[in-house]
Backbone of each chain as nested JSON, in Angstrom:
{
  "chains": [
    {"id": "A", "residues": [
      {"number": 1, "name": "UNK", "atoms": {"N": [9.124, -4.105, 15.005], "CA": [8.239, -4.492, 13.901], "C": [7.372, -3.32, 13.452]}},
      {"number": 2, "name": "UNK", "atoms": {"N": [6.994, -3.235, 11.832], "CA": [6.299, -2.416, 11.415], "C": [4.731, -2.89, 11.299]}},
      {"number": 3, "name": "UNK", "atoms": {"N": [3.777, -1.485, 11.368], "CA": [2.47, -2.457, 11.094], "C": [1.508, -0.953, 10.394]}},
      {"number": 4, "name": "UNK", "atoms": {"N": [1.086, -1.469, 9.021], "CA": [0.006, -0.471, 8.806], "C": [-1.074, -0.547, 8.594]}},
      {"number": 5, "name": "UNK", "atoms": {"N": [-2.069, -0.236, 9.564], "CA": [-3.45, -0.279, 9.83], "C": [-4.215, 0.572, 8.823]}},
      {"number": 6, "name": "UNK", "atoms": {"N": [-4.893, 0.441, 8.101], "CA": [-6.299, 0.774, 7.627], "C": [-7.379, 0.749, 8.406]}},
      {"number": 7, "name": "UNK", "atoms": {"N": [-8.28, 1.978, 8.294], "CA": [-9.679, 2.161, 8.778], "C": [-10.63, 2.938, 8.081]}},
      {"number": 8, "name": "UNK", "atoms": {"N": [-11.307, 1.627, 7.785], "CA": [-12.311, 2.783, 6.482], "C": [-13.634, 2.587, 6.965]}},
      {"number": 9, "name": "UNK", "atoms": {"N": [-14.513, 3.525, 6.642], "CA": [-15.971, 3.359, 6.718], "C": [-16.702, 2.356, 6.191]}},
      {"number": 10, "name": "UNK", "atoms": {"N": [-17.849, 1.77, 7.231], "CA": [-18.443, 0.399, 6.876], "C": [-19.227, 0.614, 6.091]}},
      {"number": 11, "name": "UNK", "atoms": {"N": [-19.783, -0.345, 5.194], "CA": [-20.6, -0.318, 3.506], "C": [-21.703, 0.399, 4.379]}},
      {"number": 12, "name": "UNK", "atoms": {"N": [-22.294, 1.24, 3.442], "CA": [-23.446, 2.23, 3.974], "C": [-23.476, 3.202, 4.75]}},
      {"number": 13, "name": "UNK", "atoms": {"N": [-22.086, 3.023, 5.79], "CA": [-21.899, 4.779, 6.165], "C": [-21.869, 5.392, 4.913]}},
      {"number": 14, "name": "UNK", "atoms": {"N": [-22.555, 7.009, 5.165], "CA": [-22.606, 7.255, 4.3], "C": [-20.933, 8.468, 4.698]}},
      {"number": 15, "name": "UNK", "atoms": {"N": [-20.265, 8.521, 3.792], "CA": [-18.731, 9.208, 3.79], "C": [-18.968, 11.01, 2.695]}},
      {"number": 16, "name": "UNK", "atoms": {"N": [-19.586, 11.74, 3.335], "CA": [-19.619, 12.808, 2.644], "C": [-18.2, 13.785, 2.397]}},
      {"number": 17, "name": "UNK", "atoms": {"N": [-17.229, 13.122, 2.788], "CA": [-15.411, 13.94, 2.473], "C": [-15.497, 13.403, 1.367]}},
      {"number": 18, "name": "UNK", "atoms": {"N": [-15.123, 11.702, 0.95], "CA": [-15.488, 10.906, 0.205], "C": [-16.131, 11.807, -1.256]}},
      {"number": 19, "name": "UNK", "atoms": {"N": [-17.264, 12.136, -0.917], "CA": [-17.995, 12.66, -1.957], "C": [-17.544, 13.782, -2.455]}},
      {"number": 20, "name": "UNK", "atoms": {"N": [-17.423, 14.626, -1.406], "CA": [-16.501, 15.691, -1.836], "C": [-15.672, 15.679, -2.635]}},
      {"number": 21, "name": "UNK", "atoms": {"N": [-14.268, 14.687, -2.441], "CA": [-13.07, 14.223, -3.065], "C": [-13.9, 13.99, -4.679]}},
      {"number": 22, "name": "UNK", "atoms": {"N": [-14.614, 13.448, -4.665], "CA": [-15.426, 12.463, -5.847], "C": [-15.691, 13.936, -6.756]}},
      {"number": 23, "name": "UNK", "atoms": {"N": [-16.831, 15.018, -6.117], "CA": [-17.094, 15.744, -6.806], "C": [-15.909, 16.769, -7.2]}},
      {"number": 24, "name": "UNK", "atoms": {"N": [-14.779, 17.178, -6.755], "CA": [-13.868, 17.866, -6.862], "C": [-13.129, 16.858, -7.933]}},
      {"number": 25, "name": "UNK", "atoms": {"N": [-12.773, 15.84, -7.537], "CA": [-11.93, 14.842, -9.326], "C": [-13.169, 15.348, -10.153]}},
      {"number": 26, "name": "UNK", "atoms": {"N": [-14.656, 15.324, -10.236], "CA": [-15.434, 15.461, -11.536], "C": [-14.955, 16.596, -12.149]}},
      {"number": 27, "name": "UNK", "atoms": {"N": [-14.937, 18.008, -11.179], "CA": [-14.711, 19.349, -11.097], "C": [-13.239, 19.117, -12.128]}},
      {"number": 28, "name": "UNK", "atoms": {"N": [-12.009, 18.737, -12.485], "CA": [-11.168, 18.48, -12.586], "C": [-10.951, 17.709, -14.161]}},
      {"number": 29, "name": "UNK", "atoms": {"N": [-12.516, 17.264, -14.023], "CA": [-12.052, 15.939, -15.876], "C": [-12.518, 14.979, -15.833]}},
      {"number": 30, "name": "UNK", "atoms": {"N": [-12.288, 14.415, -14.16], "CA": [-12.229, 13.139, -14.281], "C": [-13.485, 12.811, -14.277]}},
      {"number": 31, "name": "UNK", "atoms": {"N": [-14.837, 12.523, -15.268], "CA": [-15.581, 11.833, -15.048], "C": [-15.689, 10.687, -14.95]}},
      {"number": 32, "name": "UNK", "atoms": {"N": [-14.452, 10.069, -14.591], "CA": [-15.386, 8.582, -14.739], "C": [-14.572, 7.985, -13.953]}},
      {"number": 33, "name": "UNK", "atoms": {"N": [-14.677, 8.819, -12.265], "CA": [-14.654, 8.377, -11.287], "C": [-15.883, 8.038, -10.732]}},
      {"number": 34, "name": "UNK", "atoms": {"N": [-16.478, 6.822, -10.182], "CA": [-17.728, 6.298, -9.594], "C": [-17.522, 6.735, -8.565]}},
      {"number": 35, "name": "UNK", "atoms": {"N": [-16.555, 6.296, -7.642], "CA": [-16.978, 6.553, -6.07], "C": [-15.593, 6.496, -5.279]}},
      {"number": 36, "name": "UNK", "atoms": {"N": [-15.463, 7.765, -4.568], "CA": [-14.381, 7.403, -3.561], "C": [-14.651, 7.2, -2.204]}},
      {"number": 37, "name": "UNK", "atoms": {"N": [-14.085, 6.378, -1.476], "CA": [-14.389, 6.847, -0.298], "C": [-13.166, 7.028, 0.536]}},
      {"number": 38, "name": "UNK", "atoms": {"N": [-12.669, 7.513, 2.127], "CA": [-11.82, 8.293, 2.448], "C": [-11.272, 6.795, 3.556]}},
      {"number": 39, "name": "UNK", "atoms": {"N": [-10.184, 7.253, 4.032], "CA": [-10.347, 6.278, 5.34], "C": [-8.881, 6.341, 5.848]}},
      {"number": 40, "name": "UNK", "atoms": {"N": [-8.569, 6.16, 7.285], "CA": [-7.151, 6.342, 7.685], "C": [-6.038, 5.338, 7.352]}},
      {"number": 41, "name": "UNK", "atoms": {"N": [-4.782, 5.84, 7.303], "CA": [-3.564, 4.945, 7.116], "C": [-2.86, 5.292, 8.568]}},
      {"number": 42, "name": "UNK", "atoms": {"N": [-2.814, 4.264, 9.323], "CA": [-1.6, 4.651, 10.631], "C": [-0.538, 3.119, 10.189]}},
      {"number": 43, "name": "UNK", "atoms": {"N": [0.772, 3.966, 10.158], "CA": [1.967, 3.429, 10.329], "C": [1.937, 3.455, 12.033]}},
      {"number": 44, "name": "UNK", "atoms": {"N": [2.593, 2.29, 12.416], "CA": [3.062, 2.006, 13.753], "C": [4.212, 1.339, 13.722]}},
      {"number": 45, "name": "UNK", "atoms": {"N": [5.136, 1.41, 14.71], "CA": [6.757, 1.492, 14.997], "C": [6.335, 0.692, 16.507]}},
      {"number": 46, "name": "UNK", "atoms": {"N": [6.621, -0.546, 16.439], "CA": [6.39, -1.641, 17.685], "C": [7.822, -1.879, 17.896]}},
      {"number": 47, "name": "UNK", "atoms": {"N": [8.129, -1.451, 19.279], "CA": [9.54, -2.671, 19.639], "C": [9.309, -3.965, 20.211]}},
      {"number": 48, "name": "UNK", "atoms": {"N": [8.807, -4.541, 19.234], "CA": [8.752, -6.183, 19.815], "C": [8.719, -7.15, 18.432]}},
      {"number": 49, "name": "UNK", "atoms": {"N": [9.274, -8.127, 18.985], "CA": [9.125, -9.001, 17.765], "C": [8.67, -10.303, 17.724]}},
      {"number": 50, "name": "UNK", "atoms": {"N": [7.787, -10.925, 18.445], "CA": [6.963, -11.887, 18.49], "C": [5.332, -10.989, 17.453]}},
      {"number": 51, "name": "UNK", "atoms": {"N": [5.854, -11.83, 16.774], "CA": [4.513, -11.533, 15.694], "C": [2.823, -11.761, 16.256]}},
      {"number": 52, "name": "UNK", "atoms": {"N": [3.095, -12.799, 16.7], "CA": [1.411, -13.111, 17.459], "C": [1.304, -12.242, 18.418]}},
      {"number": 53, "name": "UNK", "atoms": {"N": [1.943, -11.891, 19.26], "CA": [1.787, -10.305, 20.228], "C": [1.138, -9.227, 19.622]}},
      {"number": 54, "name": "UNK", "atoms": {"N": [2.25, -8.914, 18.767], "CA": [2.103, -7.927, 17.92], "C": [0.466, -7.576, 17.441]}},
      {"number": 55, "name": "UNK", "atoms": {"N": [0.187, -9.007, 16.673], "CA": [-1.076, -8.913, 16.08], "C": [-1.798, -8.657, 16.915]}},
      {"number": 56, "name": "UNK", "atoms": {"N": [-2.007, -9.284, 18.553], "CA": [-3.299, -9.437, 19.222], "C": [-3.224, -7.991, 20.082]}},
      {"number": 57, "name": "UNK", "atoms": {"N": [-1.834, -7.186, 20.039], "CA": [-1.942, -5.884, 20.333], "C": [-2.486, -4.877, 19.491]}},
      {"number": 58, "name": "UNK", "atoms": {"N": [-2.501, -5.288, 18.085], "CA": [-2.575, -4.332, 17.17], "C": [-4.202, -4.338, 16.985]}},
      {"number": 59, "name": "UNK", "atoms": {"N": [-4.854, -5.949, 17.243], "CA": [-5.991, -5.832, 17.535], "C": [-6.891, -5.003, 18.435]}},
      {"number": 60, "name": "UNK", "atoms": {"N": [-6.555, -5.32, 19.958], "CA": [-6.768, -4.297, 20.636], "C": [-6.825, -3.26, 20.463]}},
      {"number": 61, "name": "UNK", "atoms": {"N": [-5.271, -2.432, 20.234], "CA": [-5.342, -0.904, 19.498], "C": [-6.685, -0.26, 18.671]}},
      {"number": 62, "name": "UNK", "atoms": {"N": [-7.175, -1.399, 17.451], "CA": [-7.421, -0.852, 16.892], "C": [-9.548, -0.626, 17.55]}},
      {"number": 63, "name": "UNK", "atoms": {"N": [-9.9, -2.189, 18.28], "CA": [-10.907, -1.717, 19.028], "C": [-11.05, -0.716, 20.165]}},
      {"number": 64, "name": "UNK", "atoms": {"N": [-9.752, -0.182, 20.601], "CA": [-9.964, 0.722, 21.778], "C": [-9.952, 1.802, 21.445]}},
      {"number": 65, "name": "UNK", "atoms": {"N": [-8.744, 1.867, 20.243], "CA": [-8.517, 3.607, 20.016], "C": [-8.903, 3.824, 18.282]}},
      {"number": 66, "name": "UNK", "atoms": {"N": [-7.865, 3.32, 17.799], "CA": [-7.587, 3.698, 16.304], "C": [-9.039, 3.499, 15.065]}},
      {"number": 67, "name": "UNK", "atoms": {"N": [-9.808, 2.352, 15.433], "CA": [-11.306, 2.504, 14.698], "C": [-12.059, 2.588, 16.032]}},
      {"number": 68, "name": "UNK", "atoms": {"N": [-13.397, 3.018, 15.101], "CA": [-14.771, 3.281, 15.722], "C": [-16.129, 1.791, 14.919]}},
      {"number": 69, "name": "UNK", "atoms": {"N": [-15.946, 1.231, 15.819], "CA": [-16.077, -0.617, 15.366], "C": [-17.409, -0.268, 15.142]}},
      {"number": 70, "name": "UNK", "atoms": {"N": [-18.264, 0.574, 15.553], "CA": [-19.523, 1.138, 15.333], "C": [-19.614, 0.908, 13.283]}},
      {"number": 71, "name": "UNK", "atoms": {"N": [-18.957, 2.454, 13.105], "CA": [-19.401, 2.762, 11.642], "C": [-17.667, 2.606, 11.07]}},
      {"number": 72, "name": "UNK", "atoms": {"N": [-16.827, 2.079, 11.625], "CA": [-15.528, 1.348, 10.955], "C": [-15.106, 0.055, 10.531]}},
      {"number": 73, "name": "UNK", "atoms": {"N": [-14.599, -0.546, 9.958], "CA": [-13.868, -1.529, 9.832], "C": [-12.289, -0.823, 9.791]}},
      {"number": 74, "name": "UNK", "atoms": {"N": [-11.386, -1.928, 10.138], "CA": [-10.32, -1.678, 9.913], "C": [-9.641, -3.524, 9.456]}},
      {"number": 75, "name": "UNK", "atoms": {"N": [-8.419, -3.279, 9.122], "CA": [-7.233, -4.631, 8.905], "C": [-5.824, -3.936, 9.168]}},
      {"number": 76, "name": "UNK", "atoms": {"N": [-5.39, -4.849, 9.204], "CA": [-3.502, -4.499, 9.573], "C": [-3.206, -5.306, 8.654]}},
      {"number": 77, "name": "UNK", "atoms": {"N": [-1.596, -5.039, 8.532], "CA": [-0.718, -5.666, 7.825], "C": [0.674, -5.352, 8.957]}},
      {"number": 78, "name": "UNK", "atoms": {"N": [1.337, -6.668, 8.99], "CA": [2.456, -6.766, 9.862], "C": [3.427, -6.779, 8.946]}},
      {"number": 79, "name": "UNK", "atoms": {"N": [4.432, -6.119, 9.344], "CA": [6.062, -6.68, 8.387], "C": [7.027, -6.541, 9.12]}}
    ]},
    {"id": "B", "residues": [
      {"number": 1, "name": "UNK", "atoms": {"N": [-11.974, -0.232, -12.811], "CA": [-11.001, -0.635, -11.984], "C": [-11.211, -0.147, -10.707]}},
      {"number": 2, "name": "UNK", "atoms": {"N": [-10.295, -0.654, -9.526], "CA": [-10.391, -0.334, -8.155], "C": [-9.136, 0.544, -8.367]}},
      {"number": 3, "name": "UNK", "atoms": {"N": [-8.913, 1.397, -7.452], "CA": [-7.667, 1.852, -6.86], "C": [-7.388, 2.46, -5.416]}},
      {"number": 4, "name": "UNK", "atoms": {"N": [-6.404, 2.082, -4.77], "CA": [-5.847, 2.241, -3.435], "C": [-4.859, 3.252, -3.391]}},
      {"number": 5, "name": "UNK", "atoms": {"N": [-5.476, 4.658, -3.134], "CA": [-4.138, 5.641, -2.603], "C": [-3.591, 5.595, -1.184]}},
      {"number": 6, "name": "UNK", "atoms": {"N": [-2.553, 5.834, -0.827], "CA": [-2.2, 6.074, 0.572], "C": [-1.003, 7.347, 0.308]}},
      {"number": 7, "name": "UNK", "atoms": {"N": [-1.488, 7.983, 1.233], "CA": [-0.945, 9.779, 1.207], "C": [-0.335, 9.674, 3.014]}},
      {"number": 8, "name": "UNK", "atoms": {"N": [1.019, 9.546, 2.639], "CA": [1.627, 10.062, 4.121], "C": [2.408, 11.24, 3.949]}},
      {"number": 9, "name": "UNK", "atoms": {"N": [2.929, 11.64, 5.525], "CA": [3.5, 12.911, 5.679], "C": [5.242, 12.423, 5.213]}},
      {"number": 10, "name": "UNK", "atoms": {"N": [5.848, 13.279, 4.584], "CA": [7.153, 12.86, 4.293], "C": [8.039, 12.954, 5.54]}},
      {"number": 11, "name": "UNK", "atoms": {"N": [9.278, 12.089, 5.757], "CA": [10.036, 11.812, 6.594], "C": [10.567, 13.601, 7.026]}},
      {"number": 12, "name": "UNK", "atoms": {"N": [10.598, 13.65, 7.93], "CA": [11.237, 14.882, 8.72], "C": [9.653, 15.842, 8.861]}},
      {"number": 13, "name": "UNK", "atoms": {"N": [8.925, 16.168, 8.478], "CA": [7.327, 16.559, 8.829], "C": [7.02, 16.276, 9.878]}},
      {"number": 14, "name": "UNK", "atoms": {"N": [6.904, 17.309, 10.793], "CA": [6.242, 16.627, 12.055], "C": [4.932, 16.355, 12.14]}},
      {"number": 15, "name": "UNK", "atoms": {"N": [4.366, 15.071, 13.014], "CA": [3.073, 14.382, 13.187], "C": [2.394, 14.323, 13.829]}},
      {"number": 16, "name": "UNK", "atoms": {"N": [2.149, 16.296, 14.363], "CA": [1.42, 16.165, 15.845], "C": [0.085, 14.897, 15.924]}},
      {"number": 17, "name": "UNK", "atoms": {"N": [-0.642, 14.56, 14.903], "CA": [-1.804, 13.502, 15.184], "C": [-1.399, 12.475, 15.331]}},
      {"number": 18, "name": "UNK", "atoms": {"N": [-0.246, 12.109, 15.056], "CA": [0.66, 10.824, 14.754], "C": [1.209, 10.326, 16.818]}},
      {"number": 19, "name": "UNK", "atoms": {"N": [1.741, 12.221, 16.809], "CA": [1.945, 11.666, 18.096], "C": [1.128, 11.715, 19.029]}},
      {"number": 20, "name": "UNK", "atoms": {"N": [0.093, 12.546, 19.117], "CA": [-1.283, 12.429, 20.111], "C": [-1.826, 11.107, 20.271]}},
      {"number": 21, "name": "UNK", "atoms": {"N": [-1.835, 10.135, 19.011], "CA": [-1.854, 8.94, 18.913], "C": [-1.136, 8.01, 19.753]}},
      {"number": 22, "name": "UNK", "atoms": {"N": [0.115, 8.484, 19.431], "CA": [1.456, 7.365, 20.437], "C": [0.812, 7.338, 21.297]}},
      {"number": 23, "name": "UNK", "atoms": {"N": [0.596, 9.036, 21.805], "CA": [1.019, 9.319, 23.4], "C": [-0.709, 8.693, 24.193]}},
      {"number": 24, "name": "UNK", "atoms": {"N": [-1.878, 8.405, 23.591], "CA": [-2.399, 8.186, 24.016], "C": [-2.108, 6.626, 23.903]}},
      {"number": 25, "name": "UNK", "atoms": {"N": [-1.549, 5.662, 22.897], "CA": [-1.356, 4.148, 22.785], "C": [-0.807, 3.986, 24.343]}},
      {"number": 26, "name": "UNK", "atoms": {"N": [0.099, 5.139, 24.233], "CA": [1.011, 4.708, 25.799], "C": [-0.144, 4.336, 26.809]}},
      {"number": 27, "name": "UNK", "atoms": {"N": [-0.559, 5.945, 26.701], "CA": [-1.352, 5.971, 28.529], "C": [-2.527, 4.672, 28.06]}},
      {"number": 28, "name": "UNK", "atoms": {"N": [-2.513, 3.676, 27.127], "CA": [-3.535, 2.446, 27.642], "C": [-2.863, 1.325, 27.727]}},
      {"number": 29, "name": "UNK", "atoms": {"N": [-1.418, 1.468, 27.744], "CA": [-0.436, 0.38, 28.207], "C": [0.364, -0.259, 26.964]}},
      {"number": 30, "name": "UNK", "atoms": {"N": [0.44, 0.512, 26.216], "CA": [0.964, 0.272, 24.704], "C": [2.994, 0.906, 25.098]}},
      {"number": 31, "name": "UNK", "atoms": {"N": [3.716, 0.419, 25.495], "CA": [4.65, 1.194, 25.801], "C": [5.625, 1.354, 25.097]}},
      {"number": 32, "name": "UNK", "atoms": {"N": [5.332, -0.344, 24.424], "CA": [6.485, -0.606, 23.456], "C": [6.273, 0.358, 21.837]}},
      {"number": 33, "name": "UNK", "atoms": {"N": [5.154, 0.975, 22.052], "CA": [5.474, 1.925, 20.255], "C": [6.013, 3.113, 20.385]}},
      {"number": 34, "name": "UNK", "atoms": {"N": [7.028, 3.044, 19.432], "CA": [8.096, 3.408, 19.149], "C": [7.755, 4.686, 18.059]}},
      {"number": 35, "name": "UNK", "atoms": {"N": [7.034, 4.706, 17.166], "CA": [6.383, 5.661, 16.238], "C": [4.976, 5.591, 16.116]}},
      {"number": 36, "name": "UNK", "atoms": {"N": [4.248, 6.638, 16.092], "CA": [2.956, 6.855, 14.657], "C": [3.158, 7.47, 13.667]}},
      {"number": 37, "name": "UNK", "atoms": {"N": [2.47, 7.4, 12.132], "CA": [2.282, 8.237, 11.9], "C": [1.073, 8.067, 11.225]}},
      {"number": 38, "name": "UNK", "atoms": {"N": [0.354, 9.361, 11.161], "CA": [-0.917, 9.032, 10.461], "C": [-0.996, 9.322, 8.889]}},
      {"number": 39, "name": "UNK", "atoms": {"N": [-1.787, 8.542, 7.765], "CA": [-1.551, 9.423, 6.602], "C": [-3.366, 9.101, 5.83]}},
      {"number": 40, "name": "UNK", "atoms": {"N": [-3.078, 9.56, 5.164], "CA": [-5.077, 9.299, 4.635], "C": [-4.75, 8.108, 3.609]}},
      {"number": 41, "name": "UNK", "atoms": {"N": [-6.482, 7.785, 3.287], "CA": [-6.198, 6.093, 2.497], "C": [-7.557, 6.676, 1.682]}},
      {"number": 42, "name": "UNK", "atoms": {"N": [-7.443, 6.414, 0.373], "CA": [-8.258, 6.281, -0.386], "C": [-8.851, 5.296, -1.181]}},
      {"number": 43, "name": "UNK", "atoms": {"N": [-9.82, 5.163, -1.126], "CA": [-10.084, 3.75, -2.051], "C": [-11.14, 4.538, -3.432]}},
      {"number": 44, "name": "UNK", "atoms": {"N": [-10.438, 4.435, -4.579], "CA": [-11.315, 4.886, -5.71], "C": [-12.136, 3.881, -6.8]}},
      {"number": 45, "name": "UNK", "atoms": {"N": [-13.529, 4.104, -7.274], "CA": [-13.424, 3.362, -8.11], "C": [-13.698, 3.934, -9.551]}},
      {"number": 46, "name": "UNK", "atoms": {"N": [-12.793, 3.481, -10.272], "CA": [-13.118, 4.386, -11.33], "C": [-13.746, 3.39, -13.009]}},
      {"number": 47, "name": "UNK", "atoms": {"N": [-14.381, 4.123, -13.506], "CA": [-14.896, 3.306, -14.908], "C": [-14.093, 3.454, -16.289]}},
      {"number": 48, "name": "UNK", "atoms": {"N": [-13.04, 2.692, -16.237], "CA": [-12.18, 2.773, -16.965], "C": [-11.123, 1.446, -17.049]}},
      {"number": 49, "name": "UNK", "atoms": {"N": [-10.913, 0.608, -18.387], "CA": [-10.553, -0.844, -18.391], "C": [-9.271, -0.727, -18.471]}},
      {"number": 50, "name": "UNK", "atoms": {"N": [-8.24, 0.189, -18.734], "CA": [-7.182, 0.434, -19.843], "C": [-6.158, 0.637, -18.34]}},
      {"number": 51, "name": "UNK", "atoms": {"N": [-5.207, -0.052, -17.808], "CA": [-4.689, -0.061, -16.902], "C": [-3.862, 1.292, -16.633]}},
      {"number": 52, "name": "UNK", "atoms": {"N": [-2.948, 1.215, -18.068], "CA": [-2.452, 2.327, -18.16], "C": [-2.981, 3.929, -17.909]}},
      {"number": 53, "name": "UNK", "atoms": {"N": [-4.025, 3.708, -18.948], "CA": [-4.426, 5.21, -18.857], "C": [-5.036, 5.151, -16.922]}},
      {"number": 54, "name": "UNK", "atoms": {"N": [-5.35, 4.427, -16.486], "CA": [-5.753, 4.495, -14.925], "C": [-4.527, 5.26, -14.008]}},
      {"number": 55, "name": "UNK", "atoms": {"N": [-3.427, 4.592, -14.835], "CA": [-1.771, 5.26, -13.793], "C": [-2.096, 6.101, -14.12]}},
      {"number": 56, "name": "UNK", "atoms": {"N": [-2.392, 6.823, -15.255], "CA": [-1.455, 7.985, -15.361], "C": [-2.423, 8.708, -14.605]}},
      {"number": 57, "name": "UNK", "atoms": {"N": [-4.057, 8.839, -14.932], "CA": [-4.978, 9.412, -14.26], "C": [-4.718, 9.704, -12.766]}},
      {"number": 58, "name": "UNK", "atoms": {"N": [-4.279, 8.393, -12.473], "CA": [-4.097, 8.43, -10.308], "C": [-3.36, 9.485, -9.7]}},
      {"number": 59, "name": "UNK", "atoms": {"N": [-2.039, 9.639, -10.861], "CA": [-0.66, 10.114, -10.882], "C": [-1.251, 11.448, -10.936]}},
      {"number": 60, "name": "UNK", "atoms": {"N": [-1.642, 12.007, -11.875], "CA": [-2.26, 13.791, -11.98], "C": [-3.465, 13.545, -10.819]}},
      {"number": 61, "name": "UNK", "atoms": {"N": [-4.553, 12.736, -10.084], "CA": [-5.15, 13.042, -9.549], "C": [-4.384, 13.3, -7.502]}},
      {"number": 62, "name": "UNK", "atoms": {"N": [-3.137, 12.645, -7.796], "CA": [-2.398, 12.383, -6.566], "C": [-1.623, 14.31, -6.519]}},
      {"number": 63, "name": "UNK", "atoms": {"N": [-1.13, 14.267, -7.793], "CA": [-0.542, 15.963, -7.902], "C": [-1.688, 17.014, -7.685]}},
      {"number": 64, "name": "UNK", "atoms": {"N": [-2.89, 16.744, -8.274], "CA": [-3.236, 17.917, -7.947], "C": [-3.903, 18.244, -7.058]}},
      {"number": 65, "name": "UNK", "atoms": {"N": [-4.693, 16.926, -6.762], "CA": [-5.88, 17.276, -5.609], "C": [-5.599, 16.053, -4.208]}},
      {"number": 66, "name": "UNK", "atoms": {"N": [-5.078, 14.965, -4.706], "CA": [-5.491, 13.97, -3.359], "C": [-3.832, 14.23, -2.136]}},
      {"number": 67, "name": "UNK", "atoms": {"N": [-2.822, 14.723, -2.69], "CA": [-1.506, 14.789, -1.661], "C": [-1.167, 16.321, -1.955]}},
      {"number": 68, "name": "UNK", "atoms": {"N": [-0.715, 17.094, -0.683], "CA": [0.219, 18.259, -1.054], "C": [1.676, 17.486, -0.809]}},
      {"number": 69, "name": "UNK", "atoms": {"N": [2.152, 17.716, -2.561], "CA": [3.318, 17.199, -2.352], "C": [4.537, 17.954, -1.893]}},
      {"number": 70, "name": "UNK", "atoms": {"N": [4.433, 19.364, -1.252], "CA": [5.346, 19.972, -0.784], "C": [5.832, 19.227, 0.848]}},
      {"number": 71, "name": "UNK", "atoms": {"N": [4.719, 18.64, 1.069], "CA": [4.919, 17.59, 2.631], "C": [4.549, 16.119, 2.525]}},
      {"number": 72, "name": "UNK", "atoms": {"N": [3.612, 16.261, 1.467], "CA": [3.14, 14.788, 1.34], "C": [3.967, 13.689, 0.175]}},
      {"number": 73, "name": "UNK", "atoms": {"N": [4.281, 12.38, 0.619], "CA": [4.231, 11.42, -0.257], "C": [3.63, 10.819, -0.894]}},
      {"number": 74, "name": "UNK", "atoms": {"N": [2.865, 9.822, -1.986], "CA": [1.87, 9.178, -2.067], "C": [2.11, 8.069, -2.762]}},
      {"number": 75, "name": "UNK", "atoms": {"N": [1.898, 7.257, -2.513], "CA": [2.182, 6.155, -3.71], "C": [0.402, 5.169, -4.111]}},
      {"number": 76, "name": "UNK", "atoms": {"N": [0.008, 4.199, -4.472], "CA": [-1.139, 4.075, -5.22], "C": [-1.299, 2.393, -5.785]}},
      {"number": 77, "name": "UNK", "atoms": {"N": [-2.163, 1.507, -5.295], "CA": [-2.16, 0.237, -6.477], "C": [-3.603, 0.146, -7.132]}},
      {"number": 78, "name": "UNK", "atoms": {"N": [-3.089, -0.076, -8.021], "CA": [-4.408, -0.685, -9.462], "C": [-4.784, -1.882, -8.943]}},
      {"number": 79, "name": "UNK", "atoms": {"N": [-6.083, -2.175, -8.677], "CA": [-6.474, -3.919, -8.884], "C": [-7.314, -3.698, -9.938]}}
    ]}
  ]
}
C-alpha cells in the first residue's frame, strides 16, 4: 500500500522559508501572492494491506518520527 | 484562490533523506516499508479569481523558482 503524508507548520508558527519563497515569487511579478507557507511531502511504500494497520502505523510514524506535534500538524492519505 | 504544490524527486534520483527516513522507520519497528521518498509541499495563497490565469501562474512559478526540473517533478491543485 501507498501512503502520502503531509506536514506543515501549525497556524502561527511563524515559517520564515515560507516567506522567503513569498518574497522571491514578489521578486519575480508575482504580486499577488499573499502567503506561502512550506511543509513536507513523504511518499511511503508499506508491504501490507490491511488498511486499518496501515493507518494506525502511519499514525504512529508520524508522532514519533515524521512531524514535530509541537509546532506541526500533519494528515495522510492511504491508496 | 488556494493552491497546493507538491515537488518530488523524479523516479531514478536518489533519496538519501528519503532513505535515512526508511532506515530510521526500520530501527523503530517499521519493517514492512518498502520505500521513502521525501518531496516539499507548498500551500500558496494567492489574490486572484480567474482560475485560469492561476494555472498558468503556478506553472511558470513551478519552472522557475518552486521545482528544479532537471530532477524534480511537480504537479499542483487549485481550490
Amino acid at each position: 500500500m501507498n501512503a502520502k503524508v503531509f506536514v506543515t507548520l501549525k497556524k502561527g508558527v511563524l515559517d520564515p522559508q515560507g516567506k522567503a519563497v513569498q518574497h522571491s515569487l514578489g521578486s519575480l511579478g508575482y504580486g499577488n501572492v499573499q502567503d506561502v507557507r512550506l511543509g513536507k511531502y513523504v511518499e511511503i511504500k508499506l508491504d501490507e494491506t490491511d488498511k486499518a494497520k496501515v493507518d494506525s502505523q502511519l499514525k504512529e510514524m508520524c508522532e514519533k518520527l515524521l512531524a514535530n506535534t509541537v509546532i506541526e500538524d500533519y494528515h495522510y492519505v492511504i491508496e
